[in-house]
Every structure is written in structure tokens, then in C-alpha cells.
C-alpha positions in Angstrom: -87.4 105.4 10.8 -83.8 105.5 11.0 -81.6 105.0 7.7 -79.9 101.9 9.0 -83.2 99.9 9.8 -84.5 100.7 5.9 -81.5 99.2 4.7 -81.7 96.5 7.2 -85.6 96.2 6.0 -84.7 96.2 2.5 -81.6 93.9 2.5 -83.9 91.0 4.5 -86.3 91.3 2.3 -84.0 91.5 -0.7 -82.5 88.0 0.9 -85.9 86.5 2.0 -88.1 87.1 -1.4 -85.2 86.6 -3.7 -82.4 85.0 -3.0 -83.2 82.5 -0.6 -85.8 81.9 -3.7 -83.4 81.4 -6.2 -80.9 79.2 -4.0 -83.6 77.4 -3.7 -84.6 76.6 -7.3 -80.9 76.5 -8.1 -80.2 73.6 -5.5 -83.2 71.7 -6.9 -82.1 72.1 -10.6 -78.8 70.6 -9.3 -80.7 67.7 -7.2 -82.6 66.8 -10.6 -79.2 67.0 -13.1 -77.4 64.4 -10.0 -80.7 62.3 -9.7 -81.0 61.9 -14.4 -76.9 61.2 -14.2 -77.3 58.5 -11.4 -80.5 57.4 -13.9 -78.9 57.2 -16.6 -75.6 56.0 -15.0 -77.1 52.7 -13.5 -79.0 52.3 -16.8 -76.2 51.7 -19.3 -74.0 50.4 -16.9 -73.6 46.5 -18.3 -72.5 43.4 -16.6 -68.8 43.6 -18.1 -67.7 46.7 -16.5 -68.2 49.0 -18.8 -70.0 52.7 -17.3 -71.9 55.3 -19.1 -68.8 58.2 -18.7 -71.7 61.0 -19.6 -73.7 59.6 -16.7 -70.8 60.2 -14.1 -70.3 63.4 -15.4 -74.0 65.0 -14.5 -73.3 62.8 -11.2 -70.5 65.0 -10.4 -71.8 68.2 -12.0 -75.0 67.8 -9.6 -72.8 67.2 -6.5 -70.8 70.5 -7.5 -74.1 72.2 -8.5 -75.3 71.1 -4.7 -72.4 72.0 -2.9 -72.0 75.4 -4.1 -75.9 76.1 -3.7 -75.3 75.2 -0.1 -72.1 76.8 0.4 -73.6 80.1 -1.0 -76.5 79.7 1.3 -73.7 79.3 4.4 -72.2 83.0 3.2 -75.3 84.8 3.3 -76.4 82.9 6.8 -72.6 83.8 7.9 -72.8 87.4 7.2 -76.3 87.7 8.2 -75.5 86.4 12.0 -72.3 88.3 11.6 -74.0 92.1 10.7 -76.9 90.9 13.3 -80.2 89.4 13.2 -82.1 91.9 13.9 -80.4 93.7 10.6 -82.1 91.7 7.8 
């Protein structure tokens, strides 16, 4: 077995057991902080107008929490197809 195909073994499994893993529980921990501020948002939002600032606040922190979960995810695919498939 050469030296480069260990390294390419290791670094795909390295991507496929844990960080793909922990994207993935990361993204979801960000889905669940969006869906309790949008909760919690439309729930002491009142007739006059007035919205629950704390509420738009998780809103936003999810959406940022999302979008850098998949823009991570987009990195690793990106130098994955760059190095080769066949690497990892």
C-alpha cells in the first residue's frame, strides 16, 4: 500500500466518521435555535406591532448558524473534488 492511498484512506475516513458527523449535528442544533426564535417570535408578537426583539435575534443566529454549517460542508466537498475522488 502506497503512502499516498493511506492518507487518502485516513483523510476520508477522518471526513466521513467525523466531520460530516459533526456538520451534521451542528446544522441541526442551528435548525432547532431558528425553529424556538420563529416559536417564540410569533408567540409574543401582539396585535399593535410590537415583536419579541430576542426572538428575531435566535431567528438570525439560526440562519447564520445554517449557512455557515453549509458553507463549511461546500469547502470540504470543494477540496474533496478538487484533490480527487478517489483520494478520500
Amino acid at each position: 500500500m502506497s503512502n499516498n492511498s493511506f492518507i487518502g484512506t485516513v483523510l476520508g475516513n477522518f471526513v466521513s466518521y467525523i466531520v460530516n458527523p459533526a456538520l451534521l449535528l451542528l446544522f441541526a442544533a442551528a435548525f432547532l435555535v431558528f425553529v424556538y426564535g420563529l416559536v417564540k417570535f410569533i408567540a409574543k408578537t401582539n396585535f399593535s406591532g410590537q415583536v419579541d426583539t430576542d426572538g428575531k435575534k435566535q431567528i438570525w443566529w439560526g440562519i447564520a448558524g445554517m449557512f455557515i454549517m453549509v458553507s463549511a460542508w461546500a469547502v470540504i466537498m470543494l477540496i474533496r473534488n478538487t484533490i480527487g475522488p478517489g483520494s478520500f
